[in-house]
N, C-alpha and C positions, 0 to 999 in steps of 0.2 A: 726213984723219981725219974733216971733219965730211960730206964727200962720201960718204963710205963710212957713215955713222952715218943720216944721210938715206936712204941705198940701202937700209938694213935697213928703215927707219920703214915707207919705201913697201913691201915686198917683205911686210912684215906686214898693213898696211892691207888690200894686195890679197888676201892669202889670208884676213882679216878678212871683205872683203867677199865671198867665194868661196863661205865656207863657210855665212853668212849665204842667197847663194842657193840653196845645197845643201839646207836645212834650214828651212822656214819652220815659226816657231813660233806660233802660236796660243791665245788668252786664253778660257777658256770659265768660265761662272757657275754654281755651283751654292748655295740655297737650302737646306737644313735646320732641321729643330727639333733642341732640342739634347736631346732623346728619341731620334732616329735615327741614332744615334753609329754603329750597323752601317749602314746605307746610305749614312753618310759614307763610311765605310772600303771599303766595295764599290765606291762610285765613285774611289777612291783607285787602288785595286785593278785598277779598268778600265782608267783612264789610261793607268796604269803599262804594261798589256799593250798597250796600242795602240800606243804609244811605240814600242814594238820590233816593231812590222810595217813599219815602212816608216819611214827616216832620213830622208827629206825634209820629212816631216810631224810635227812633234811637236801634242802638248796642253801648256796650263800652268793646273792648275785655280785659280781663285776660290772660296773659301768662306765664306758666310755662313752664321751660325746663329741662329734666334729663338727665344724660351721662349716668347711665347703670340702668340696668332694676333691680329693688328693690322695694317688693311690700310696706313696710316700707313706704319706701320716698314716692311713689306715697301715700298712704291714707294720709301721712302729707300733700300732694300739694291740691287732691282731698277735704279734709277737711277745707284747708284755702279756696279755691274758693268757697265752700258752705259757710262760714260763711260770706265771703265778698258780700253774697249775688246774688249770679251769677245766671240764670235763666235757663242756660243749661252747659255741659262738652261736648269739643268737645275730642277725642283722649281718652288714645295712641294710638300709631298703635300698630299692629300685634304683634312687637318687643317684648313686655311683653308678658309675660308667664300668666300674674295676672287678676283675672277678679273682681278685690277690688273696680274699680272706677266702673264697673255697679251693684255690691250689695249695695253700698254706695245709688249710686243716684237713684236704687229701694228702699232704705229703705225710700229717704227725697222728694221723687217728684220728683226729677229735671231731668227733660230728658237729655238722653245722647244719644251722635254721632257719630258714627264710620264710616270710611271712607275707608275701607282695610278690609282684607278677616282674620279673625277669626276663631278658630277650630270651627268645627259643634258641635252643643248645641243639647242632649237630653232632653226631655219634663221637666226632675225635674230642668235643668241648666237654660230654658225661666222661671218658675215661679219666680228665682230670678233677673231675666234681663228684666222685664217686660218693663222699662223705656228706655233699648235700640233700637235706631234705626241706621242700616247699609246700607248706599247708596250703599257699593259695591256691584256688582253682585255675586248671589247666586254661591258657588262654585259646587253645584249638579246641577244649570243651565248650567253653563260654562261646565260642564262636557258634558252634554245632547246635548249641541252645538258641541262640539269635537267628540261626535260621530254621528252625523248627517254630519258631512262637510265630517270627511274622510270616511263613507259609500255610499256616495251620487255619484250620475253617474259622477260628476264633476273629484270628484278623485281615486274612487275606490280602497282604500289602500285594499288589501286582506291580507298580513303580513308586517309586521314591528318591527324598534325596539324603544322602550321608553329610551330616555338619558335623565336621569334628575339629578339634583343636590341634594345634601342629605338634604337642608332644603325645598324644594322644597312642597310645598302642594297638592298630591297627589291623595288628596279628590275631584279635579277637574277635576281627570281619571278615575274615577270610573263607569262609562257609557262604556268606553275603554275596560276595563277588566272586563267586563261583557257581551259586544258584542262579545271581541274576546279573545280564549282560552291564557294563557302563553304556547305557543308549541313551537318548532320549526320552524313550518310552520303557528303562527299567529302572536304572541305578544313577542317579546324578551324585557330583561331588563337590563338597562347598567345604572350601577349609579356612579358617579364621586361629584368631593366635590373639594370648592372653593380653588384658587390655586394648585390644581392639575396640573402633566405635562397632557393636555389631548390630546394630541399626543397617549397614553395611548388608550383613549377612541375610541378615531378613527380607531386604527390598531385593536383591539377587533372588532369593528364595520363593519370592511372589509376584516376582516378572516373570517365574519361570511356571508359574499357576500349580506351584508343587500344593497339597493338601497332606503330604504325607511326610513326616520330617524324622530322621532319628537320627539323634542329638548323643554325640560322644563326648565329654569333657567333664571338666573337675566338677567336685559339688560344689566348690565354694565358691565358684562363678558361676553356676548352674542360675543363679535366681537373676542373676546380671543378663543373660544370655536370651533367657525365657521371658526378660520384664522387655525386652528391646522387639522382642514379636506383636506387642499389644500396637503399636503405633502402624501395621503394615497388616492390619486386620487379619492376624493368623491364628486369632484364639476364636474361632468360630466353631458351632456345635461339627460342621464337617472335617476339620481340619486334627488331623491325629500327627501321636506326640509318642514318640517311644525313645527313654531314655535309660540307658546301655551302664552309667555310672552306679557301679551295687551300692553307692552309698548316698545316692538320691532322697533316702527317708530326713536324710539329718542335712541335708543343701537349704531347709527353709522354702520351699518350693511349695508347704504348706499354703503358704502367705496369698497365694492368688485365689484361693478357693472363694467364689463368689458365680451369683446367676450372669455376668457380663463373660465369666471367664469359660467358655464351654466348649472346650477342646479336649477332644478325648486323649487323657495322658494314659501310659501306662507306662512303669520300669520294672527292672529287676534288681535283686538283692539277693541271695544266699539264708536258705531259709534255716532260722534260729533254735536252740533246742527248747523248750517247752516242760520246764518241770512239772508234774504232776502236783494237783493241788492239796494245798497241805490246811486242813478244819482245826485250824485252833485259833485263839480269841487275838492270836498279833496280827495271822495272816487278814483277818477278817478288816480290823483297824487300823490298818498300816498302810494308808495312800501312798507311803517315799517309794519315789520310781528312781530307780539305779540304773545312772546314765551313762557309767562308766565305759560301756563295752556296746555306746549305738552305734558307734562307726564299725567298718567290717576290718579297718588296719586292729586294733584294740580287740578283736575278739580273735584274729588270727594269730595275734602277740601270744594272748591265754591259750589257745588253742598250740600253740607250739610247744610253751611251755609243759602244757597237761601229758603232752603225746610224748617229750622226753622224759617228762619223770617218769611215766608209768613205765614204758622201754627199759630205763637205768633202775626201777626200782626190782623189776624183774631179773638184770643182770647182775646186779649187786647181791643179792641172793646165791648166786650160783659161784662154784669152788674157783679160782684163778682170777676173781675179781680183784685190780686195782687200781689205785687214783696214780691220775695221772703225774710226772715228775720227772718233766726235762725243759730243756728250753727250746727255743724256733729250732727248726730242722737240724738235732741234734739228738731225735730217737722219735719211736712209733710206739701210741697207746693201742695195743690189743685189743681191750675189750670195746672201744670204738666200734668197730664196724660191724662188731656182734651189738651194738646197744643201734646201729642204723636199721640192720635189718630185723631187729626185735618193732622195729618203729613199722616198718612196713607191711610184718604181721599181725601187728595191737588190733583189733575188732571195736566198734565203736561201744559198744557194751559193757568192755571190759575197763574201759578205763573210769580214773576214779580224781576229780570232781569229773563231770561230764562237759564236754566240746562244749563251747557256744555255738557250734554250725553243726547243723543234722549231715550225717554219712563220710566222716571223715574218714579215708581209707588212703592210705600211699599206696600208688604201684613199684614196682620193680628200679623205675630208674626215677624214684624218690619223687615221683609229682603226684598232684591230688589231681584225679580224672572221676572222684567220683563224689556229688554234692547234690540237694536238695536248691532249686531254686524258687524262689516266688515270684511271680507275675502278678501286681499292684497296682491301683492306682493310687499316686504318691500327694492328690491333692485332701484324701479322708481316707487316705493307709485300710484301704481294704483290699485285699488278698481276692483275686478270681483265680487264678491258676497254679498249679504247681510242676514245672519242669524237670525230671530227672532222666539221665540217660538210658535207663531200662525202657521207661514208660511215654515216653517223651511229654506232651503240653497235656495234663490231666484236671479237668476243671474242678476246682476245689468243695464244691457239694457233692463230687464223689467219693472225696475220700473219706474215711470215716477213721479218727483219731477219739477215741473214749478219752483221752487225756487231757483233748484240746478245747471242751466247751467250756470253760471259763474262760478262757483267753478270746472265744470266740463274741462273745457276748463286751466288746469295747464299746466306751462310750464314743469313738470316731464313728461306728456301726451305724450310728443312728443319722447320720450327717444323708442329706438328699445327694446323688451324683446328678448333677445338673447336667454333666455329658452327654448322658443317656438317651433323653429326649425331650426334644425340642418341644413348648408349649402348642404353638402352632405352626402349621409349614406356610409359608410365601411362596404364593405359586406365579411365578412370572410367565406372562405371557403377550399375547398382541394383539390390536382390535382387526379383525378381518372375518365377514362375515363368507358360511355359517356357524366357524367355531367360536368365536368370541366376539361380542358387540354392546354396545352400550344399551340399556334397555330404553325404549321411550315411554315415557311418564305419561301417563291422562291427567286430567287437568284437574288440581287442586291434591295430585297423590306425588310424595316425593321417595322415593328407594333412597335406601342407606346401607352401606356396607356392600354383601359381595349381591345383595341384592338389583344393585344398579347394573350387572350384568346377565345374557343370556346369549345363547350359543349352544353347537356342542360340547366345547370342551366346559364348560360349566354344567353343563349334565351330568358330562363324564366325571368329573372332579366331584361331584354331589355324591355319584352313585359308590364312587371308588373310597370316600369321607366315613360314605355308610357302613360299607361292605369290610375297611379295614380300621376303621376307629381312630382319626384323627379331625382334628381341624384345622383351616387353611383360611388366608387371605389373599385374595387375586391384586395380582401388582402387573396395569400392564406397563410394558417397558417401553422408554421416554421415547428411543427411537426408533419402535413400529417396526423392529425386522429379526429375522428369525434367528439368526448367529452365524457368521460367516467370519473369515479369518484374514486379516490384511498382515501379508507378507512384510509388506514394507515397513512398517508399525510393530510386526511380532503384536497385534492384539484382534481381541474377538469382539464382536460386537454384541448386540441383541439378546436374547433370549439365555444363551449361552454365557454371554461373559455375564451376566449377572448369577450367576449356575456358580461359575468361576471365582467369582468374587467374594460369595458367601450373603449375599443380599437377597436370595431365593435356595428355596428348598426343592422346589417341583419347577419343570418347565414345561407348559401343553401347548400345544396350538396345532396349527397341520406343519410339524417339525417331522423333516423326515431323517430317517438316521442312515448317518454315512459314516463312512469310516474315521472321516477326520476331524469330526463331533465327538466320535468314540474315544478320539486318544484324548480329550480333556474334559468327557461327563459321559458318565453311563445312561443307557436308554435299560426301558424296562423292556416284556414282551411288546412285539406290536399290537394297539390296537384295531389298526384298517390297514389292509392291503390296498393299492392302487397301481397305478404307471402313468406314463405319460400320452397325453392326445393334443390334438391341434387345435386351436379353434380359430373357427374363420367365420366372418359376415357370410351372411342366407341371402346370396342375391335375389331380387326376386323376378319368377321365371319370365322371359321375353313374350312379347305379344307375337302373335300369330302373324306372320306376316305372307298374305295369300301370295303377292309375288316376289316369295323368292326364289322361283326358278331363274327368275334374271339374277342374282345375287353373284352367280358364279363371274360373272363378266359386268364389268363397270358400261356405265351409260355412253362414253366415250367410245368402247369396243363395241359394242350393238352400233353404233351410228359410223363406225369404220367400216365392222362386214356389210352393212347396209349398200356404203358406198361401194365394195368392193362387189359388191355384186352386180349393179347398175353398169360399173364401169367394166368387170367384166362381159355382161350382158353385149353392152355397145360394140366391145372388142370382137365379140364373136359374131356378131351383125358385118362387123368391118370385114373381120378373114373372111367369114365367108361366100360374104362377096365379090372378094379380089379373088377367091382359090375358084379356075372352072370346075373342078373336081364336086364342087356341092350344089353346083347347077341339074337340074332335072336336066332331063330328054326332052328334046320339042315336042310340043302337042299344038291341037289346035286350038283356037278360043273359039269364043261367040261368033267372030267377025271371019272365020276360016281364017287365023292367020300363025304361022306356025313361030308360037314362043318357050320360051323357057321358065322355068320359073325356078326358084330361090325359096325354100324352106326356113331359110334365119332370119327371122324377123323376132321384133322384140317381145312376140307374144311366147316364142317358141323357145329364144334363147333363156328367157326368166324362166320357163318351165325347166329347162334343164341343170342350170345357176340353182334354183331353187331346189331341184329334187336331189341335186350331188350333196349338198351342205345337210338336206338332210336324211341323207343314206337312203333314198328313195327311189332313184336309177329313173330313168327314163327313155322312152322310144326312139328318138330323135339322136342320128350318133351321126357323127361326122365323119367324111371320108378321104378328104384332102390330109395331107399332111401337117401342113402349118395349123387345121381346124382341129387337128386331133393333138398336136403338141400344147397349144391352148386349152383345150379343152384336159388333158389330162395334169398341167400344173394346178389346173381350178381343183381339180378332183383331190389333189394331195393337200391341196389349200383347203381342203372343204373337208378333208378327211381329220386333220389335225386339229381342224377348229372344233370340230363335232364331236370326237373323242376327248379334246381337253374339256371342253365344256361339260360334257356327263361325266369325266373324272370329278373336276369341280364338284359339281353338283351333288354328288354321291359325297363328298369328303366335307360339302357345305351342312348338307341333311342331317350326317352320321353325326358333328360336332354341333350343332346344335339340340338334336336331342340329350346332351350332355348338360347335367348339373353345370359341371367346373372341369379344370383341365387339370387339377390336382387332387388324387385320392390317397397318399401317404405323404411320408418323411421322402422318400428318393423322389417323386413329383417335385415335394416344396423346394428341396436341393438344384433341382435340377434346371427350375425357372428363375427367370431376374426378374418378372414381374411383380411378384408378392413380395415383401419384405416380411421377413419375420424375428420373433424374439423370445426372451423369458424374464421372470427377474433377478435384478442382477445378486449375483453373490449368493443366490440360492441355492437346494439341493436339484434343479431343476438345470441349472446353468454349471453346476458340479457334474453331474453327469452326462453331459456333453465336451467340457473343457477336460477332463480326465481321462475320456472313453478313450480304447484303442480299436473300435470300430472304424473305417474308412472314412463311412455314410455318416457318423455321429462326427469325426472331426472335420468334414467338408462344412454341417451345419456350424457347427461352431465357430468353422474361420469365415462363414459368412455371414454370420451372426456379429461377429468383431468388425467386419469391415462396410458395413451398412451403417450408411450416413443420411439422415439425422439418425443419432444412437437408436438401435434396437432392442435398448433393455428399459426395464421399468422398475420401481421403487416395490409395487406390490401388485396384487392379483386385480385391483381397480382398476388401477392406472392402465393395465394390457385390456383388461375387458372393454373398455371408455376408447382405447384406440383403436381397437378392433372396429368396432363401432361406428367410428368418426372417419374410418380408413375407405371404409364401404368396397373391401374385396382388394386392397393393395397392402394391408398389414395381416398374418397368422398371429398368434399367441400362443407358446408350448406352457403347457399347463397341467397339473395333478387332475385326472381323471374325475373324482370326486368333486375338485370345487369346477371343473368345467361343466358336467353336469347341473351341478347348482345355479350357473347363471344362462345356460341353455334353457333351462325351465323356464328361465323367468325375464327371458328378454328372445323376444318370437325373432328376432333379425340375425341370432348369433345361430350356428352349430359345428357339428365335431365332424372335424374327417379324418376319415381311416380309420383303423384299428388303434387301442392305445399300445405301447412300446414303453421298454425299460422297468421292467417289476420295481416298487420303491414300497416303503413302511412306513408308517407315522408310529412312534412311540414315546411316553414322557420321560422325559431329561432328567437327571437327578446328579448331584456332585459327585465326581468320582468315590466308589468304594462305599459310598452311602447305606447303611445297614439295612434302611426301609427299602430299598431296589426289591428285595424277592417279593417283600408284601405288599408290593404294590401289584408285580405280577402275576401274584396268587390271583390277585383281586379282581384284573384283566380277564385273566382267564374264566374265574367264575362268571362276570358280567356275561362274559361269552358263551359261557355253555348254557347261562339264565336266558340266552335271545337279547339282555338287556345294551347289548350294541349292536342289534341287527334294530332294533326298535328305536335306538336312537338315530343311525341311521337315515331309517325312513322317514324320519320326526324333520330331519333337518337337511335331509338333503332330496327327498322322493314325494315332497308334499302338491298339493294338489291343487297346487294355487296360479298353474298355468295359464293365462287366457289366450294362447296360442291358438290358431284353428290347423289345424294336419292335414297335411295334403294328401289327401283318400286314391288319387288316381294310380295307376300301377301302370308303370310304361312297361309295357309287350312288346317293342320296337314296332308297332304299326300306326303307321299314320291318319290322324284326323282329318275333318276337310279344311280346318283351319290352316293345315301345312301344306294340300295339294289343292286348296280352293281357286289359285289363279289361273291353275292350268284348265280347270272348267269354266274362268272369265274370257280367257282367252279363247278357247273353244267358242264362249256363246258369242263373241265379238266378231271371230269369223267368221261364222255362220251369217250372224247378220250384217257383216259386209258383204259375205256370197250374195245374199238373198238382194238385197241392197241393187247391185250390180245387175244382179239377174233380172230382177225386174225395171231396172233401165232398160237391160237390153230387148225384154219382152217388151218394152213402149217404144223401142226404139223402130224394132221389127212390125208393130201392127201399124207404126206411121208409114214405114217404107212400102206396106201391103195397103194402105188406102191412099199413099198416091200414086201408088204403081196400079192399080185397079181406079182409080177415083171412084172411090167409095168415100162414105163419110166414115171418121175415125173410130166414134162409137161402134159403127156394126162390122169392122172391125176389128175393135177389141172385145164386141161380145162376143162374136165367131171363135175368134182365137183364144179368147178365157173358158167359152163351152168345154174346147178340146184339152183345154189345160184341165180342168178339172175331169175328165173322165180319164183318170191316171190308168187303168185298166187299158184302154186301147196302144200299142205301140206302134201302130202307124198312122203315118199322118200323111192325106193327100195333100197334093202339087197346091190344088186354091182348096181352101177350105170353107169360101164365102161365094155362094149365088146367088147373086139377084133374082128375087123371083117376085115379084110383082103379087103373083094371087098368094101367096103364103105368106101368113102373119105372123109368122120365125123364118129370119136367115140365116141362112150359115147350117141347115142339116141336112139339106137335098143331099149334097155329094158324098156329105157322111152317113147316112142312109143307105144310098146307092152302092158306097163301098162296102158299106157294114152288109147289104143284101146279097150285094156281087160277091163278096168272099165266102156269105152261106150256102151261096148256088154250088162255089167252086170245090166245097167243103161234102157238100151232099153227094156232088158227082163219083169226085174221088172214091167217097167211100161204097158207093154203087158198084164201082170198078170194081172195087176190092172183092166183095162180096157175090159177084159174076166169078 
C-alpha cells in the first residue's frame, strides 16, 4: 500500500515537473498613477492576449500604483519589483519628472517600457538608459510630420498662430519654428494654461485677424478650448483648425458638427492596424464596438506589452536563458539586453497578437521614428491623408489597402462636411459708379435681390458665377470705403475688414491690391491694369482779345512814356536852343536880312523822340554836347523800353496760346496755385504716402499740408470739387474711372501722362481654397475678350454730348490775336489822312488869300493837281486867271506839261546828231 502511495507521489512530481517545463512563467512590473486606471486595464488586457499565443510562455503582471510623483517612493516600488523577480518595468508615464526607474533597470538588466513621450535625452542621458525602450512616436518625428502636412499643397498654411497650453511638449514643433519665422506675418504665439477663461485666448486670436490656428493641448479640454472660439466668430467656413493632440478622436470634439459650425478642422492620430475581415455569421451580427484601446496611451500600453513578449518569447527559447533573482543593485540579468535588442530587431509581421499602431519598428537607441499617421477631420472621423516618413503627406484615395474596404465604407462616411463649401459666397462691396450702383426702377417695376444692382463689378461677378459654378449675394458695406488700415485702432475698415471678419467671401470693386491688403486677404489674378492721372477743370479757351499788344504794359505805363516823350520833346527844344552849336549858319530871308535859324522845334524833336522808341533812327542828329548827352540818355531810355516791351510781348503771346501752365505731376508739385488731392486712406494716397520717389513724397507732404483738407471720402466727392474749383483743385485718380467721368462731364479732363502702374483684383480671406478658381476664371473671361467687352460696356460708352475741339494749334496766328495791330494801323492812317487834308484846306486858304482868288477855284486848281498822281512836279502858282477859259487852273499846267516836251524833244534830237 505504501509502495503503491509513493508510486503515485512520484508519478505526480514528475508530471509537476513536466509541465513546469512546458510552460515557463514570467514576473513582469508595471508602474501606474492611480489616474491611469485605463492604462491599467489595457495592460491587463494585453497580458491576457499574449497568454494565449503561445502555452509555453506565460506573463504574470506586478502592479504598482502612486498618487503623486516622488522619486523616493518610485525607487521603493521599482526596487521591490526587481527583487520579486520581474523580468521587465513597464511605466510611469511622462507624469514623473524622475528618470530613477531607467538608471535602476540599466544598472540590473531588466528592460524597461515606455509608452508616452518623454523629454529628449542628450548622448550622456542614453548611456544611462541603455535598457530603455519607447513605443511612443519620436516627438522630433511628429514634429517633421507637422511640418510636412501644413507646408504641403493640401494646406498651404503660409502664417499662423500656435495656441498651446503651458505643459504642452513643444519639442514636437520644433520643425514649425524652424520652417517658419515668429513674425507677424508667419508664426504667432498664444499660450494659455489649464482652466483658464479662454475666451481670453480667442479675443487675442481675433484682434490679431489670425484665420489660421493650431491648437496644442490635452483632449480633455480640447472641447472646452474649441466651445470658447464660437463667441469670437472663429468657426467660420474660412477659418482652419489644425489640431496636433493624436488623441483628438476620443476629446468629444464630435459634438460641434453642425451647418453653423464650418471651420475647416483637421488632426492627427497614429494610424490603427486594420484586421482583415473575417465572413462568418458573428462577424456579420455583432454591432459591440470595443472601446478599450480608442485612446493612443491604451494602445501604446498593448503595443509595449506585444513587443516584449514576442522579444522574450524568442529569448527564452535559446540555451543560457534565465529568470531573473537578485535584489536592487545587487547583480545583473544577462539575458536582458539580449531580450532589448531582440525588441529592436522584431519586424512588425512577425509579431503575434498584431500592434494596435501600423509600422512599429524601434531604432538603435530604443525610439519609435517609424509610424503610419492619419490626417482627419475629427468632426465625421473621415481620413483624407496619410503621413509616413518615407512618403511624406499621401492622399488617401491613393492608396490602395485590399484589406481596408469594409472599414472604409463607415457609417460617419455618409455625414456632409459642411467645411467644404460654402452654400453661397457674400460678395462685399461698395456703391461707386461704374463698378457697382444701385439700379433705377421704371415705374411700376420693383428689383429684388442682387437684381437691384448694376455696374462692372456685377457683370464681372455674373460672368465669373457662370464660368466657375457658384452663387453669390452682393452686400454692400455700411461704410462706402474700400479697406484701409488705422494704425491707431490696429483695425481695417471697408471692404477688407469684412474679408476679415468672416461676414464676406468675395470682395470687388476698383480695390486695388497693395501690399499691405496682401498681408491680411489674398487677391486673385488682376482683372484691369491702370495707373494714376490728374484730373483738372477744361477752362474754357480765352476770347480773342485784338489789343493785346498793349497787354505787355499796363495803361498807367503807356500814359508815362507818353508823358516822357513830350517832356523829353520840350527838353530838347530847350538845349537846343541854349547850345550855339545847333544854330545853322546865317542866311538871308525874304527881307535880305541875315539870320539864323534853329532846327528843334516840336515838329522835329517828336520825329526823333518818336523814331528812337521805336528803333527807327532818324536824320535830325544833334551837334552840341549837352544836345547829344540828352539826346543819347533818351536813346538808352527808348532802347530798354522797346526791348522789354517785345520781350513782354513775345512771353505774353507764347503763354497764352497755352491750354494751362501744368502738363504733369512735377508741374502740379511745383505751383501753389492749384491745390490738389486723392481719397483719403486709399490705394491712391498709399502710393504716395509710402513712395521713395522725391517727386511722389513732395506731392504728398503737400497734399497733408493744404488747408481746407485736400482729401475726399470717395471718387464723387473729388470729381464735384474738381468741378466747383473751376481750375484751383486737381484730383489724383485711377485712370479708368477718370476716364469715365471725362466722358461724361465736357468741363472736366486729364493732364499728362498716367503714372504709377496699379491692379484691380478680388479680395478673398486669406488662404481661401476658391482663390485659384476664381483666377482660372479671370483669365479665361480674358482670353474669351469677355473683359475687354466689359470694359467698353462701362467705361468707353458713347453717351458723350461733349463737342471736341477740331482746331490744331500749328503755333501760327489768327487775325483774332494780331487783329488790333491792323486797328491800329487803319486808325493811323485815318488820322494821317485826317491831318492831311487840314493841312491841304489849310494850304488852298492861304493860296486864295495870298492870290485873292475865291477859295473854290482854288481848291479846284489844287484838287486837279492832286489827283493827277502821275505828275511830280508842281509849279510855283498853279491857278490863272483867265478870263476867256471856262477851266482855271490848266493854262500853267499845260504850259509846263508842253514846255517839258519841247525840252524832252530837244534833248533827244541832240542825242541822235
Amino acid at each position: 500500500m505504501m509502495s503503491a502511495i509513493k508510486f503515485l507521489v512520484l508519478v505526480a512530481l514528475i508530471s509537476c515537473s513536466t509541465a513546469n517545463e512546458e510552460a515557463l512563467v514570467l514576473k513582469i512590473g508595471a508602474i501606474f498613477f492611480d489616474t491611469e486606471m485605463k492604462l491599467a486595464e489595457a495592460f491587463d488586457v494585453a497580458v491576457e492576449e499574449v497568454n494565449a499565443v503561445n502555452p509555453s510562455l506565460r506573463l504574470e503582471p506586478i502592479k504598482h500604483y502612486m498618487t503623486i510623483d516622488d522619486s523616493i517612493v518610485l525607487q521603493d516600488l521599482s526596487c521591490e519589483l526587481i527583487g520579486n523577480g520581474v523580468a521587465a518595468i513597464f511605466g510611469p508615464s511622462s507624469k514623473t519628472n524622475s528618470d530613477i526607474v531607467e538608471v535602476l533597470c540599466n544598472m540590473t538588466g531588466i528592460p524597461h517600457l515606455q509608452f508616452d513621450w518623454h523629454p529628449q535625452q542628450s548622448f550622456r542621458e542614453r548611456l544611462n538608459h541603455q535598457m530603455t525602450v519607447n513605443v511612443a512616436p519620436m516627438e522630433l518625428m511628429l514634429s517633421n510630420a507637422f511640418s510636412d502636412i501644413l507646408g504641403s499643397k493640401s494646406f498651404d498654411w503660409k502664417s499662423f498662430t500656435i495656441a498651446y497650453e503651458k505643459s504642452a511638449h513643444l519639442n514636437r514643433l520644433q520643425h514649425i519654428f524652424a520652417w517658419k519665422q515668429l513674425h507677424k506675418t508667419g508664426i504667432k504665439m498664444q499660450e494659455f494654461q489649464r482652466g483658464d477663461d479662454y475666451r481670453i485666448l480667442w479675443k487675442r486670436i481675433n484682434n490679431a485677424r489670425e484665420k489660421f490656428v493650431l491648437l496644442d493641448c490635452p483632449a480633455d479640454i480640447l472641447v472646452d478650448v474649441v466651445n470658447a472660439s464660437i463667441d469670437f466668430n472663429m468657426t467660420g467656413s474660412f477659418n482652419n483648425l489644425f489640431l496636433t493632440n493624436l488623441d483628438t478622436h476620443v476629446s468629444g470634439i464630435d459634438r460641434f458638427y453642425s451647418r453653423e459650425f464650418t471651420v475647416t478642422v483637421a488632426a492627427v492620430r497614429l494610424r490603427t492596424y486594420i484586421p482583415p475581415p473575417v465572413h462568418d455569421e458573428i462577424d456579420v451580427f455583432d454591432n459591440e464596438v470595443d472601446t478599450r484601446f480608442d485612446s493612443l496611451g491604451t494602445q501604446l500600453v498593448y503595443d509595449s506589452v506585444v513587443l516584449f513578449y514576442n522579444a522574450l518569447l524568442q529569448m527564452s527559447q535559446r540555451s543560457g536563458f534565465y529568470m531573473p533573482q537578485f535584489s536592487c543593485g545587487h547583480g545583473f540579468w544577462q539575458p536582458g539586453p539580449h531580450i532589448v535588442q531582440q525588441m529592436k530587431e522584431l519586424s512588425p509581421k512577425q509579431v503575434k497578437p498584431p500592434f494596435k499602431t501600423q509600422r512599429l519598428k524601434i531604432n538603435a537607441h530604443g525610439q519609435r521614428e517609424d509610424f503610419n499617421l492619419e490626417i482627419y477631420n475629427p468632426l465625421i472621423d473621415r481620413v483624407t491623408h496619410i503621413w509616413n516618413k518615407d512618403f511624406q503627406l499621401v492622399d488617401i484615395e491613393k492608396i490602395k489597402e485590399n484589406s481596408t474596404q469594409a472599414v472604409k465604407q463607415r457609417r460617419l462616411e455618409n455625414k456632409e462636411d459642411f467645411s467644404q463649401k460654402p452654400v453661397r459666397f457674400t460678395v462685399a462691396t461698395r456703391v461707386g459708379k461704374p463698378y457697382f450702383s444701385w439700379r433705377d426702377e421704371p415705374e411700376g417695376v420693383h428689383y429684388e435681390g442682387n437684381e437691384r444692382f448694376e455696374g462692372y463689378a456685377v457683370d464681372l461677378i455674373y460672368k465669373l458665377a457662370e464660368e466657375c459654378k457658384f452663387d453669390f449675394d452682393f452686400e454692400p458695406v455700411r461704410d462706402n470705403k474700400y479697406g484701409s488700415y488705422d494704425a491707431a485702432t490696429d483695425e481695417w475698415d471697408g471692404i477688407i475688414r469684412q474679408l476679415i471678419d468672416n461676414n464676406a467671401q468675395i470682395g470687388i470693386c476698383d480695390l486695388t491690391i497693395t501690399q499691405a491688403r496682401r498681408s491680411v486677404v489674398d487677391f486673385t489674378v488682376p482683372f484691369m491694369q491702370l495707373g494714376i492721372s490728374i484730373l483738372s477743370y477744361k477752362e474754357p479757351p480765352p476770347k480773342a482779345d485784338i489789343y493785346g499788344f498793349l497787354n505787355p504794359y499796363g495803361v498807367e505805363v503807356w500814359l508815362y512814356v507818353m508823358i516822357a516823350m513830350m517832356i523829353t520833346s520840350m527838353a530838347m527844344i530847350l538845349a537846343g536852343r541854349m547850345d550855339q552849336f545847333e544854330w545853322e549858319p546865317p542866311s538871308e530871308n525874304a527881307n535880305r536880312e541875315l539870320v539864323r535859324q534853329n532846327i528843334w522845334n516840336m515838329h522835329n524833336t517828336m520825329w526823333l523822340v518818336l523814331g528812337s522808341i521805336l528803333t527807327q533812327g532818324c536824320d535830325l542828329l544833334p551837334r552840341g554836347l549837352p544836345m547829344r548827352l540828352l539826346t543819347a540818355f533818351w536813346w538808352i531810355f527808348a532802347l530798354l523800353i522797346s526791348q522789354t516791351y517785345i520781350a513782354k510781348l513775345a512771353a505774353f503771346i507764347t503763354s497764352s496760346k497755352l491750354s494751362g501752365n501744368i502738363a504733369s505731376l512735377h508741374d502740379l508739385v511745383d505751383q501753389n496755385k492749384v491745390q490738389f488731392g486723392t481719397i483719403r486712406g486709399g490705394a491712391t494716397s498709399v502710393y504716395f504716402s509710402e513712395s521713395n520717389d522725391t517727386e511722389n513724397r513732395m506731392a504728398w507732404n503737400k497734399m497733408l499740408s493744404f488747408k481746407p483738407d485736400a482729401f475726399t471720402k470717395n471718387n464723387e466727392e473729388g470729381v464735384d470739387r474738381v468741378k466747383l474749383s473751376r481750375g484751383t483743385y486737381a484730383f489724383l485718380m485711377e485712370t479708368t474711372n477718370l476716364q469715365y467721368y471725362v466722358q461724361r462731364n465736357c468741363e472736366l479732363t486729364q493732364i499728362g501722362e498716367s503714372f504709377g502702374e496699379k491692379h484691380y483684383g478680388i479680395a478673398v480671406p486669406l488662404n481661401a481654397n476658391f482663390r485659384s478658381n476664381l483666377s482660372v476664371g479671370i483669365l479665361k473671361l480674358s482670353e474669351q475678350g469677355v473683359l475687354y467687352n466689359l470694359r467698353n460696356k462701362w467705361f468707353n460708352s458713347n453717351e458723350s454730348t461733349c463737342v471736341e475741339d477740331s482746331t490744331i494749334d500749328d503755333g501760327q496766328f489768327d487775325m483774332d490775336s494780331v487783329g488790333g495791330l491792323f486797328v491800329m494801323l487803319i486808325v493811323g492812317l485815318f488820322i494821317a489822312f485826317l491831318i492831311g487834308i487840314a493841312e491841304f484846306l489849310w494850304h488852298v486858304h492861304r493860296i486864295a488869300v495870298k492870290e485873292k482868288i475865291p477859295a473854290m477855284l482854288a481848291l479846284k486848281a489844287e484838287f486837279n493837281f492832286l489827283i493827277r498822281f502821275w505828275l511830280t512836279k508842281k509849279p510855283l502858282h498853279t491857278y490863272r486867271e483867265s478870263r476867256d477859259s471856262t477851266s482855271t487852273g490848266y493854262s500853267s499846267l499845260q504850259q509846263l506839261s508842253s514846255g517839258s516836251t519841247v525840252k524832252k524833244k530837244k534833248k533827244t534830237k541832240k542825242r541822235a546828231e
